[in-house]
Residue frames relative to the residue before (quaternion, step in Angstrom):
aa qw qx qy qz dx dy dz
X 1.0000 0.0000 0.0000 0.0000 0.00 0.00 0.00
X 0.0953 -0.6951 0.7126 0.0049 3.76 -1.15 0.60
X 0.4859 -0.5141 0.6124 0.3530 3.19 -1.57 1.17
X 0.5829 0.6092 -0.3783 0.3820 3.63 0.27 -1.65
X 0.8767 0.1980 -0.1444 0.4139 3.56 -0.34 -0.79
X 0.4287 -0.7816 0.4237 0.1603 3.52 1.74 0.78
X 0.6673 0.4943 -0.4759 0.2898 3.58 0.72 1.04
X 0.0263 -0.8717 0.4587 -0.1704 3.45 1.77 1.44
X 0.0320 0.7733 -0.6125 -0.1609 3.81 -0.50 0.08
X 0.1193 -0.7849 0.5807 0.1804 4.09 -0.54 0.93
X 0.6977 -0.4443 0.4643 0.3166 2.85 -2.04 1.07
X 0.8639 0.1696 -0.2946 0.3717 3.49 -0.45 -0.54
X 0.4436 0.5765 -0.5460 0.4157 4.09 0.75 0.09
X 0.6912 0.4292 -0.2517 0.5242 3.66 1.41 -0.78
X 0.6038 0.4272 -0.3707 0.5617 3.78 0.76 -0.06
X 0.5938 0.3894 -0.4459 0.5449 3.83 0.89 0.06
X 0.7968 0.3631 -0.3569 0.3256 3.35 0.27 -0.31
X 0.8085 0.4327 0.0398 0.3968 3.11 1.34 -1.15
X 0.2821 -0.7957 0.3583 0.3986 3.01 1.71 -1.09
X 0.7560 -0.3461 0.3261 0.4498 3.29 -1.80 0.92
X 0.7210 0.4701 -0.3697 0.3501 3.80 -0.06 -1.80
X 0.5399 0.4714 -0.4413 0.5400 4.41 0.71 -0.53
X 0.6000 0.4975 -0.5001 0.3773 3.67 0.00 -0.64
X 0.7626 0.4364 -0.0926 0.4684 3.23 0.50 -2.20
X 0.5165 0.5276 -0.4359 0.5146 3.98 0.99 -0.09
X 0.6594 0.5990 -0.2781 0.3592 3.67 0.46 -1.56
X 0.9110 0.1641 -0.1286 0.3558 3.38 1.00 -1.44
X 0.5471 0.5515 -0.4802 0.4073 3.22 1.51 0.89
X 0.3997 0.6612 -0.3432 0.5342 3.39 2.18 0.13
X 0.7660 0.5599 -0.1476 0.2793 3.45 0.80 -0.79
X 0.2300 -0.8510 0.4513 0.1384 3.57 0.00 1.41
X 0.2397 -0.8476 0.4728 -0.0232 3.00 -0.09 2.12
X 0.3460 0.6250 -0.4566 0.5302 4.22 1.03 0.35
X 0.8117 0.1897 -0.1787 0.5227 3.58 0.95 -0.70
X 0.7103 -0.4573 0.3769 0.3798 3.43 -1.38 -0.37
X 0.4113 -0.7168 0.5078 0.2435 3.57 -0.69 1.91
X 0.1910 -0.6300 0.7527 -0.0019 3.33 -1.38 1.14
X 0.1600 0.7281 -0.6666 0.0006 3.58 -1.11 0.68
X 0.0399 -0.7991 0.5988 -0.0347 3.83 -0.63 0.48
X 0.6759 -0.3755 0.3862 0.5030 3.59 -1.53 0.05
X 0.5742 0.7764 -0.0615 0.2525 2.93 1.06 -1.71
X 0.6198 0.6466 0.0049 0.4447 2.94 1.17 -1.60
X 0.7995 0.3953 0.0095 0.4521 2.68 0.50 -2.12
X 0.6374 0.4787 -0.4068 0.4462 3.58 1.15 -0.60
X 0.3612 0.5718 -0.5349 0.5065 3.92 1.35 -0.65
X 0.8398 0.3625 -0.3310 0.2318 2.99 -0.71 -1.19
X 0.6176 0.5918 -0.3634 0.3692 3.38 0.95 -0.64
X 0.6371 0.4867 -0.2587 0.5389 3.50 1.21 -1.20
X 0.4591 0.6327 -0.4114 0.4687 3.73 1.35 -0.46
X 0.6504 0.4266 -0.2156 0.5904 3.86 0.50 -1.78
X 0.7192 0.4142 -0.4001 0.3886 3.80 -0.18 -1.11
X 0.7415 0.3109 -0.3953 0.4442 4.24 0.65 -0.24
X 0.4552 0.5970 -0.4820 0.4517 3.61 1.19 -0.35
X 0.7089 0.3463 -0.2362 0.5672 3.89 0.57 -0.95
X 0.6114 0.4478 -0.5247 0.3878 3.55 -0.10 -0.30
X 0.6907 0.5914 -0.2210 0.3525 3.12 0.50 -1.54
X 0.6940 0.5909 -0.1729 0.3732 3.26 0.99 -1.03
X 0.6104 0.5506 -0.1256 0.5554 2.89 1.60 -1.40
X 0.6054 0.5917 -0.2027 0.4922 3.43 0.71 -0.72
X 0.6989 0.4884 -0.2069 0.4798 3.87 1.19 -1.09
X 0.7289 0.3466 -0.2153 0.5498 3.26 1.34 -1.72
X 0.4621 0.5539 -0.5547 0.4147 4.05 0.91 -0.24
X 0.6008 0.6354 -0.3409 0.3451 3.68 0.74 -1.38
X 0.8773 0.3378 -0.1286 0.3159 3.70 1.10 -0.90
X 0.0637 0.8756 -0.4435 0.1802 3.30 2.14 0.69
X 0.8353 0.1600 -0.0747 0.5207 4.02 0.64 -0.88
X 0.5269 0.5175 -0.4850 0.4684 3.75 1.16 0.94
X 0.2184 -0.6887 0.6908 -0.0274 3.61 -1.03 1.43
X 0.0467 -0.8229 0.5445 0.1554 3.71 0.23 1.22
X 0.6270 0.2201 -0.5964 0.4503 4.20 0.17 1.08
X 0.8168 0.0766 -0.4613 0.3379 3.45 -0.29 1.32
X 0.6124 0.4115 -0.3826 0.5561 3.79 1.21 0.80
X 0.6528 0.5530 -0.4463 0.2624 3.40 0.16 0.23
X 0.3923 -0.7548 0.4987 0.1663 3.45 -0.60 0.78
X 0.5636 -0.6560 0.4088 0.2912 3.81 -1.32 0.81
X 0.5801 -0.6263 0.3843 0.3515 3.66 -0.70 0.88
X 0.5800 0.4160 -0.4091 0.5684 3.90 1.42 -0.20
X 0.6403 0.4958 -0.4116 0.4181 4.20 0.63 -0.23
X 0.6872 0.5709 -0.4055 0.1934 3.12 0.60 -0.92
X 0.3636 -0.6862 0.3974 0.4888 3.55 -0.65 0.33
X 0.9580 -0.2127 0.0829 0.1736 3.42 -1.97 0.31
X 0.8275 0.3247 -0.1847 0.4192 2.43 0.90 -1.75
X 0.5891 0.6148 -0.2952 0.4335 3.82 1.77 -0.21
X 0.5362 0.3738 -0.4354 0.6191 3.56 1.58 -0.26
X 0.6223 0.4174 -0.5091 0.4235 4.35 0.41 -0.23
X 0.6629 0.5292 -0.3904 0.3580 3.87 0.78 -0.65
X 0.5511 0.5148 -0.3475 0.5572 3.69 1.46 -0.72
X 0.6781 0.5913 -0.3658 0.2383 3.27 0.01 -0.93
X 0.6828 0.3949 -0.2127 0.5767 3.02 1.12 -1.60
X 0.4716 0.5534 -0.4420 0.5253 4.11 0.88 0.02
X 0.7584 0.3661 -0.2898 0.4547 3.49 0.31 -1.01
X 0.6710 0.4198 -0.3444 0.5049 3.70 0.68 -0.51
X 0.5613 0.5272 -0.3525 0.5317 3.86 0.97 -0.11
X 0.7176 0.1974 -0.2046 0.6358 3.99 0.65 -1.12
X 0.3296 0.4334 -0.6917 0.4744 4.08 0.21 0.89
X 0.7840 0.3245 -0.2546 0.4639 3.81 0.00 -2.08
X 0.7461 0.2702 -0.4576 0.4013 3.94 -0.02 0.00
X 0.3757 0.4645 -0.5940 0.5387 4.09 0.91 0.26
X 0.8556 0.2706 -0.3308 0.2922 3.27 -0.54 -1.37
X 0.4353 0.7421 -0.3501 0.3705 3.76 1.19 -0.11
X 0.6045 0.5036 -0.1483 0.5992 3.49 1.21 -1.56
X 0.6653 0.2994 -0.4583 0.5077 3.64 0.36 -0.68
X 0.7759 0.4537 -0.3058 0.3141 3.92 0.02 -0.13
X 0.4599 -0.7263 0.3705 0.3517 3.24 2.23 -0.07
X 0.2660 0.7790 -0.4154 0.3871 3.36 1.72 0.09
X 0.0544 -0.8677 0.4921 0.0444 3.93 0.37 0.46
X 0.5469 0.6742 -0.3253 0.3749 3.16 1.62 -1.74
X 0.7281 0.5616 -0.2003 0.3382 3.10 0.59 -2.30
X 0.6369 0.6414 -0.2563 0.3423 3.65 1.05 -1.05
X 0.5059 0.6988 -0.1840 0.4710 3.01 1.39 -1.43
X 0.7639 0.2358 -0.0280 0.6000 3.27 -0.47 -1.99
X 0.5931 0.4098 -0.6061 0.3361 4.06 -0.21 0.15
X 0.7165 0.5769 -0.1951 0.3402 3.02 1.33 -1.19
X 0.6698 0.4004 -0.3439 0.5223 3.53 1.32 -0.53
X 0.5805 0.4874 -0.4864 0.4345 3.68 0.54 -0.23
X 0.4267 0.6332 -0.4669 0.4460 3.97 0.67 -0.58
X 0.9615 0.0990 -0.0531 0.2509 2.76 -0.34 -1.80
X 0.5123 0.6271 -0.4140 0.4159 3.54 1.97 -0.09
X 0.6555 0.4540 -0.1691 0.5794 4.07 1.30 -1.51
X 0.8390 0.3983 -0.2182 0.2999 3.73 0.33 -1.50
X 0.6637 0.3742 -0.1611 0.6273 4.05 1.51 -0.87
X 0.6676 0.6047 -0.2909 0.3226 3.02 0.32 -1.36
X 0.8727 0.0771 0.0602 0.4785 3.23 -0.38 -2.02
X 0.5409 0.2758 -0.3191 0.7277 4.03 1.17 0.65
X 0.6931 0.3651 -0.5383 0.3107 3.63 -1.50 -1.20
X 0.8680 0.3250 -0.1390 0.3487 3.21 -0.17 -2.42
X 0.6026 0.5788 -0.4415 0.3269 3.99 1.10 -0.41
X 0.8348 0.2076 -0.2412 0.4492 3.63 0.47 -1.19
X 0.4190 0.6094 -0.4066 0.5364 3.61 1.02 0.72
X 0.6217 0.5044 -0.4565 0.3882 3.75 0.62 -0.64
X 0.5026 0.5676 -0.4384 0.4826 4.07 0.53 -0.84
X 0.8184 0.2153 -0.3096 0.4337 3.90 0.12 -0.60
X 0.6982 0.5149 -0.3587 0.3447 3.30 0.77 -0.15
X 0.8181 0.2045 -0.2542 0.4735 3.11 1.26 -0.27
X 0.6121 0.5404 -0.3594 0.4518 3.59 1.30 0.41
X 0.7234 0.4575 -0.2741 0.4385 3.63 1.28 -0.73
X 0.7690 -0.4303 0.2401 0.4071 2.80 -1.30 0.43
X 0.6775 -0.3230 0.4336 0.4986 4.26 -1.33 0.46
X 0.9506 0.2511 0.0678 0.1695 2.96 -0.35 -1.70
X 0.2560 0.8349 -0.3775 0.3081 3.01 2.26 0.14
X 0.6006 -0.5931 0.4432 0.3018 3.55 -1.51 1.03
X 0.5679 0.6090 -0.3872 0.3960 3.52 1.76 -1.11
X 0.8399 0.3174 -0.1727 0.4050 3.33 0.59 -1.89
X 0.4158 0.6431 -0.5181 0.3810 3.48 1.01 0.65
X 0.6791 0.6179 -0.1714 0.3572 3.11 0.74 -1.53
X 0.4788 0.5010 -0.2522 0.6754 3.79 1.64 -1.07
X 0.8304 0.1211 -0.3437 0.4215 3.80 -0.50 -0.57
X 0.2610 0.7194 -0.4857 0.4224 3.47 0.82 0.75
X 0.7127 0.5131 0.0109 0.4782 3.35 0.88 -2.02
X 0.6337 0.4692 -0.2983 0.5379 3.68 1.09 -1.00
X 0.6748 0.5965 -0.2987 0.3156 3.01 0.59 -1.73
X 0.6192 0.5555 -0.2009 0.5173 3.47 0.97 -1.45
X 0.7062 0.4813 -0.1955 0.4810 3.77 0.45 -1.13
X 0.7652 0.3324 -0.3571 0.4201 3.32 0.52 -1.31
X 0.4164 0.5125 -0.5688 0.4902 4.17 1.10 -0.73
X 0.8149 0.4620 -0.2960 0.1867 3.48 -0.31 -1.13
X 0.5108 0.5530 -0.3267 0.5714 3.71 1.22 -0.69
X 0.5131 0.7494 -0.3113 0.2796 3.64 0.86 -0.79
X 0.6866 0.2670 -0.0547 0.6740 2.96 0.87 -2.17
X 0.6983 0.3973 -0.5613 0.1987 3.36 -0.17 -0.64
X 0.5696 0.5876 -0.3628 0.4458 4.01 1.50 -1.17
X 0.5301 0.6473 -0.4742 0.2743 3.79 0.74 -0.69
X 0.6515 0.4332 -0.4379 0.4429 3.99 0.27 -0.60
X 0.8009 0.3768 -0.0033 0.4654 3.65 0.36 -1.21
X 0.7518 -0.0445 -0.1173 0.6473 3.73 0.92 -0.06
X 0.0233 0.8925 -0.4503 0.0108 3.82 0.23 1.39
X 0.6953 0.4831 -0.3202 0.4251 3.36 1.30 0.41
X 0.7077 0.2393 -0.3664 0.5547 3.17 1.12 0.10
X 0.2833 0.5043 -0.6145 0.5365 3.78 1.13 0.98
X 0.7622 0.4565 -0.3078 0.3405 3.33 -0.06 -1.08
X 0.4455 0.7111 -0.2378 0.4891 3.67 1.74 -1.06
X 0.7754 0.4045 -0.0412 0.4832 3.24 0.22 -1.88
X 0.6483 0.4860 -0.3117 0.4964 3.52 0.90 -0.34
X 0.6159 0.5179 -0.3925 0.4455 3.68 0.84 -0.77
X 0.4427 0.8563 -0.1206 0.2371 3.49 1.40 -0.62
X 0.8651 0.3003 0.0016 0.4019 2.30 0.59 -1.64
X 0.5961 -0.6079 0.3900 0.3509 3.54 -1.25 0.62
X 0.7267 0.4082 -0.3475 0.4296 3.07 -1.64 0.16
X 0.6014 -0.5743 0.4484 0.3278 3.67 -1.86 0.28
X 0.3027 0.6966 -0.6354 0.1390 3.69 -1.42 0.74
X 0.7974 -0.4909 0.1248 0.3281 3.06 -1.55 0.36
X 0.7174 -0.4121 0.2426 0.5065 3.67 -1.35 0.40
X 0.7487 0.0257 0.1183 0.6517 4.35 0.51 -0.85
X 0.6683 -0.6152 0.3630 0.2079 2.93 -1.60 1.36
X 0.6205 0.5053 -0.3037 0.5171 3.56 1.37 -0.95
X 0.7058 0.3615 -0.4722 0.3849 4.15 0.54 0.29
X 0.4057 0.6601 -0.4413 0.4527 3.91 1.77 0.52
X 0.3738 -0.7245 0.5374 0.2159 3.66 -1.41 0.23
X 0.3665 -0.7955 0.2423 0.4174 3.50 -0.17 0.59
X 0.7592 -0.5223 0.1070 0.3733 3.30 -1.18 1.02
X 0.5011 -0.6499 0.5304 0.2126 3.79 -1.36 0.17
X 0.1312 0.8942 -0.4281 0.0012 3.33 0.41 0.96
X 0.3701 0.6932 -0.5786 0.2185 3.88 0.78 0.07
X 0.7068 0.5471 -0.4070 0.1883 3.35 0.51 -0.26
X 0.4814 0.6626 -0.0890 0.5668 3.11 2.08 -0.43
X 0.3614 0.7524 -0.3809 0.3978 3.31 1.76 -0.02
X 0.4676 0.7836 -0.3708 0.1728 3.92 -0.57 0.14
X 0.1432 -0.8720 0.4643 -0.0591 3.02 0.50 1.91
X 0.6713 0.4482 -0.4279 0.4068 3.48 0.53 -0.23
X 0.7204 0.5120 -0.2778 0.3764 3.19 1.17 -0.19
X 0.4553 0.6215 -0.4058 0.4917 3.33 2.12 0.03
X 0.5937 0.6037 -0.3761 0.3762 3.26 1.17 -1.71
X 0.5774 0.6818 -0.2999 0.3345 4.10 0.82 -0.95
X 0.7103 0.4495 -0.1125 0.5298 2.93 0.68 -2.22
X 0.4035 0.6551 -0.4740 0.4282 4.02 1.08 -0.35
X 0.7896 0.4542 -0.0902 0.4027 2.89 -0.58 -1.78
X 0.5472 0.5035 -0.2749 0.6096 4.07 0.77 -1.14
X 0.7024 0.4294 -0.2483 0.5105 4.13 0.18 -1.24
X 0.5336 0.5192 -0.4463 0.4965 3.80 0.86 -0.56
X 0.8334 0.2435 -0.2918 0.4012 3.21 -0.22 -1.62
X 0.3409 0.8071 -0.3426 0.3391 3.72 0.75 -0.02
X 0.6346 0.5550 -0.1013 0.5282 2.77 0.83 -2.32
X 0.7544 0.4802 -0.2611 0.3634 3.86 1.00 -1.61
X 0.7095 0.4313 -0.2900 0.4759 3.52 0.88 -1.40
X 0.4368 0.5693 -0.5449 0.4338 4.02 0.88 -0.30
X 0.6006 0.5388 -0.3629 0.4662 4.23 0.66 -1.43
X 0.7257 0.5283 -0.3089 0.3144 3.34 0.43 -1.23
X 0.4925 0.8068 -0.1052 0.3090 2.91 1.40 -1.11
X 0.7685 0.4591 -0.0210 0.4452 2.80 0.67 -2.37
X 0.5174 0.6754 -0.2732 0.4489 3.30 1.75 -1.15
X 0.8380 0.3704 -0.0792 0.3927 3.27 0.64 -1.24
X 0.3460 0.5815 -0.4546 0.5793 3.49 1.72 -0.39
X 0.7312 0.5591 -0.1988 0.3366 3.70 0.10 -1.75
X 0.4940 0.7454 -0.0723 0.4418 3.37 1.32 -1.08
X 0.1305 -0.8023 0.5034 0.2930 3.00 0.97 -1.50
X 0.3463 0.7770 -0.3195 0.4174 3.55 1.62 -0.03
X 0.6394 -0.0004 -0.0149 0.7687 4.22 0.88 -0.43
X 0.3830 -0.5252 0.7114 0.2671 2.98 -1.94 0.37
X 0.8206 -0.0580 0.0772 0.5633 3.83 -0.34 -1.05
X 0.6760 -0.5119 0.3434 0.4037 3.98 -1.21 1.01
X 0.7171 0.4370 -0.3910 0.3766 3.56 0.18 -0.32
X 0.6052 0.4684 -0.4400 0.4699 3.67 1.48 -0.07
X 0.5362 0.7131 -0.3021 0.3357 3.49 1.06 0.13
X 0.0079 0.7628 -0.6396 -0.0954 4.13 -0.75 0.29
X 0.1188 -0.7904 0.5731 0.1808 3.45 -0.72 1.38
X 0.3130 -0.6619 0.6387 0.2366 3.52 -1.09 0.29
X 0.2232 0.8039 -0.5494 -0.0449 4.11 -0.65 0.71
X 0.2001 -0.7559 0.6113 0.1218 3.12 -1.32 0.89
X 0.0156 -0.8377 0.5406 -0.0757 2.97 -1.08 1.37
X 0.4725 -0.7531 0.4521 0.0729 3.05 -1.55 0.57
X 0.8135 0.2074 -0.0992 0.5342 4.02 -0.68 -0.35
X 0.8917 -0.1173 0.1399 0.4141 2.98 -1.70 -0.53
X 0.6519 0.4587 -0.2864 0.5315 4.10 1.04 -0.61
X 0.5339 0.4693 -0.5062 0.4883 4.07 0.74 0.11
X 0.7121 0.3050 -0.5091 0.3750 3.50 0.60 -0.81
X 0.3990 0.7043 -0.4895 0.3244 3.64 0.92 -0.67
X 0.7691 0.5275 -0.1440 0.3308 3.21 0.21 -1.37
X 0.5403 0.7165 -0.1074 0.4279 3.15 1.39 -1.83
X 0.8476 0.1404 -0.1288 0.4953 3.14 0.65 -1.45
X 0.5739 0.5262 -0.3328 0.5319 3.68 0.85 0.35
X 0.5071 0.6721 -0.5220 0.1365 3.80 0.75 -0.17
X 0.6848 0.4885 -0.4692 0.2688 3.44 0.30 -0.05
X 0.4984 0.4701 -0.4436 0.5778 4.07 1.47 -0.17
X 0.4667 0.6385 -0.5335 0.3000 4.32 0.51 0.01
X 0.7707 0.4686 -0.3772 0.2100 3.43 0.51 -0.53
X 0.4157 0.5705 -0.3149 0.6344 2.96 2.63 -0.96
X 0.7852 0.2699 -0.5055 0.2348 4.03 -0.23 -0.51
X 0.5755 0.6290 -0.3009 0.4273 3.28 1.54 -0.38
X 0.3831 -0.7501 0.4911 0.2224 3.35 1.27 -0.66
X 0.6749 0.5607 -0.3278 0.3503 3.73 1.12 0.08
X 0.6107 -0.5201 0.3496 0.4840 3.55 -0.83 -0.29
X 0.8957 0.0761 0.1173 0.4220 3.71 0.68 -0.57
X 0.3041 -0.7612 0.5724 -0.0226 3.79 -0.22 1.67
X 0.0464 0.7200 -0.6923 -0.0116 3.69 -0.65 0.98
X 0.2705 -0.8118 0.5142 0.0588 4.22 -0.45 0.87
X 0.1621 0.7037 -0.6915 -0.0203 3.76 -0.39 0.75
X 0.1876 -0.7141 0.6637 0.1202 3.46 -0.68 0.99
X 0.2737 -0.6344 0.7159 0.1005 4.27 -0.30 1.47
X 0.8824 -0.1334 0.3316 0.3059 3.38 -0.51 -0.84
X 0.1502 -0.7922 0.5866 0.0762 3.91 -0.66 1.36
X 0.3703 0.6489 -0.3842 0.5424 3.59 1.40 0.76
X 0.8525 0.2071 -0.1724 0.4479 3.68 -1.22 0.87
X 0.7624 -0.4167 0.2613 0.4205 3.42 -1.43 -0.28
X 0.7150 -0.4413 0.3631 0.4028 3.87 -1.15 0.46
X 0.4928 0.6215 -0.5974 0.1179 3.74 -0.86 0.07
X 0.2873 -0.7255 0.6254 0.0034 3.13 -1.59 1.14
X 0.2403 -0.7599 0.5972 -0.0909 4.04 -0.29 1.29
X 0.0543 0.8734 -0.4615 0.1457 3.44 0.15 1.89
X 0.0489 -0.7835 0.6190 0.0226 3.45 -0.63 1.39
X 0.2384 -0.6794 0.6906 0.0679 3.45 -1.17 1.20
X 0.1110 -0.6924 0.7094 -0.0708 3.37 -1.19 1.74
X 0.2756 -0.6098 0.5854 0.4578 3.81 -0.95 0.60
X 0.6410 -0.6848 0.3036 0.1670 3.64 -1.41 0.41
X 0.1616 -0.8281 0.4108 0.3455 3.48 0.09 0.94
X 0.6302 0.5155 -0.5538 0.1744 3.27 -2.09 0.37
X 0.6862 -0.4809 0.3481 0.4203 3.17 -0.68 -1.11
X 0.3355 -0.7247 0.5191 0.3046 3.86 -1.23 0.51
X 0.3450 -0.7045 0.5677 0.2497 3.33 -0.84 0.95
X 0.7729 -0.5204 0.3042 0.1981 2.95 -1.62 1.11
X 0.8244 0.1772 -0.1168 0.5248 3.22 0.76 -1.26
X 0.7204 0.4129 -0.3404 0.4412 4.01 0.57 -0.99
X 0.4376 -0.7326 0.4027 0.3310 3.64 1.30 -0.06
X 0.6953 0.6260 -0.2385 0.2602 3.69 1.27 0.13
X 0.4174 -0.7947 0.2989 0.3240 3.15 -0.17 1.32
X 0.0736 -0.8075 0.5806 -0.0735 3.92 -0.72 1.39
X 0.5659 -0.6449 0.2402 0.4541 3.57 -1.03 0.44
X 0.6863 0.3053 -0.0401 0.6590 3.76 1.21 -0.82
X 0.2483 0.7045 -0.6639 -0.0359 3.27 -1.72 0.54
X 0.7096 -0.5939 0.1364 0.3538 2.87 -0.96 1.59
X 0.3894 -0.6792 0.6190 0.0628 3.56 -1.28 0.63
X 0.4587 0.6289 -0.4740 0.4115 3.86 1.11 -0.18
X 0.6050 -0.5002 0.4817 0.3895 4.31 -1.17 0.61
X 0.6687 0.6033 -0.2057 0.3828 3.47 1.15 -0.80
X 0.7898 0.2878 0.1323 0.5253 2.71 0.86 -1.27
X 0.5474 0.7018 -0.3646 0.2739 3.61 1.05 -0.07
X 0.8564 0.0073 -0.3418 0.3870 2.83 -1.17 1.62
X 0.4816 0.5651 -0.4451 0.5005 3.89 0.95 1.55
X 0.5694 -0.6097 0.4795 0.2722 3.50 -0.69 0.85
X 0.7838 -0.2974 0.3351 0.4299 3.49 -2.00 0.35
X 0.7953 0.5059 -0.0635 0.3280 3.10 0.58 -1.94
X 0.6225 0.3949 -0.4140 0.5339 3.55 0.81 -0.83
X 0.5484 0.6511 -0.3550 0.3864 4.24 0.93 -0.65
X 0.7320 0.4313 -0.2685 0.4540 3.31 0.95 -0.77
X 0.6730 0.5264 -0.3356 0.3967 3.38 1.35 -0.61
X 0.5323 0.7758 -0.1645 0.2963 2.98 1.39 -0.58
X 0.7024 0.3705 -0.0075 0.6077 2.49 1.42 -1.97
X 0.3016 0.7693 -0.5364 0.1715 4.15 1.14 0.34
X 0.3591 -0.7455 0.4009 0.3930 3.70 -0.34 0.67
X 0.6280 -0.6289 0.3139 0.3341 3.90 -0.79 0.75
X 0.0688 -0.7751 0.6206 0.0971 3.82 0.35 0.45
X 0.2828 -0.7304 0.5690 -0.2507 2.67 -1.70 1.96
């Protein structure tokens, strides 16, 4: 920056507009070994940087309004899959931003930390997870098992954001359920080796691939005019090699990773190289009222008219007292 060439940007004209936390984002983002660059530009990244770190966050601890983690949490061997693959890939993220802090590595902290929560919560954890959280029953074993995972994440994101964003750590702490200390900055940061489980990333890999594919397929067909939104959609996939058994033995979590109403499986062959052959049908039956998913029947009772088996049972969960 130069006064002379009038393109000076001041700390606090940017804390009026933006707030204290953009300052304190900017310079734990900043790779200080080199020459500090700061720009409008810049500064607006960073802002959209802070604005998914909180959303996201907000979105995890909103997620636990009726979870009391010493008598609702579930063991890290119960939980189902996809919540011990969402920790994992947390725990292998807050290992590299622990061991980051001990080296003063701020940069590394930063960007471990936005890719978590922009690729790993964001645009996966909180999407194919939202159907059970907000359609199943309170007290389901499923949607326990998910605010298990938040719970566990959202304590964690806490301490780890506390050095480098200490007011909305401190925020996000006041939050949260369950008993702990008086401010987020007198906690230690979390212990995550147990949460360790590469063979189970290596899984959730391969699954996220073919994901990555049937989402294209999707878009094709959204575009198409052929589905309106993924959940009006039934994909049929035929697969081959090592990914059919993958698939094979996981088909009943496909419609949550896929997000759609219906998973049809032709397993061709568990011989040769991976490939997955994705047809996008729009989905036959009806859309239930409330879970938005398109099933063959929904109920027809004054009570109950126009909601599926499933959204009936949640409904009907007795109130635990």
């Amino acid at each position: 920056m130069s006064k002379s060439l009038g393109n000076t940007i001041v700390p606090q004209e940017v804390i009026t507009d933006s707030g204290a936390e953009i300052i304190r984002l900017w310079v734990a983002m900043t790779e200080f070994t080199e020459e500090l660059r700061v720009s409008k530009e810049i500064l607006t990244r960073v802002v959209d940087a802070y604005r998914k770190i909180r959303n996201t966050c907000r979105i995890l601890v909103a997620n636990l309004y009726d979870f009391d983690p010493t008598t609702d949490a579930v063991p890290l061997d119960a939980l189902d899959e996809v919540d011990r693959f969402a920790l994992a890939r947390y725990g292998a993220a807050a290992d590299r931003m622990r061991r980051a802090y001990d080296a003063y590595d701020f940069s590394t902290v930063s960007q471990t930390l936005t890719t978590l929560v922009t690729i790993d919560l964001s645009a996966f954890y909180v999407d194919v997870t939202k159907d059970r959280m907000y359609t199943l029953a309170a007290h389901s074993p499923q949607r326990r098992s998910t605010q298990t995972a938040m719970y566990r994440i959202c304590d964690g994101l806490a301490r780890l954001l506390a050095p480098i964003l200490p007011v909305t750590a401190d925020d996000l702490w006041r939050h949260l359920p369950g008993p702990r200390a008086a401010s987020v900055h007198l906690a230690d940061f979390p212990e995550v080796n147990a949460l360790e489980n590469q063979a189970l990333l290596d899984i959730w890999e391969q699954l996220l691939h073919t994901r990555e594919q049937v989402n294209a397929a999707l878009e094709e067909q959204r575009k198409a005019k052929v589905i309106g939104t993924a959940l009006g959609a039934r994909l049929e996939l035929r697969a081959r090699g090592p990914v059919a058994t993958l698939l094979d033995t996981r088909l009943h979590e496909l419609p949550m990773l896929f997000n759609v109403s219906a998973v049809a499986l032709v397993v061709e062959s568990t011989a040769g190289e991976s490939a997955v052959q994705i047809v996008v049908t729009r989905a036959p039956g009806t859309k239930c009222a409330r879970c938005w998913r398109v099933v063959p029947t929904v109920r027809s009772e004054e009570e109950w008219a126009g909601i599926c088996d499933r959204c009936v049972e949640a409904l009907t969960e007795p109130v635990a007292h």
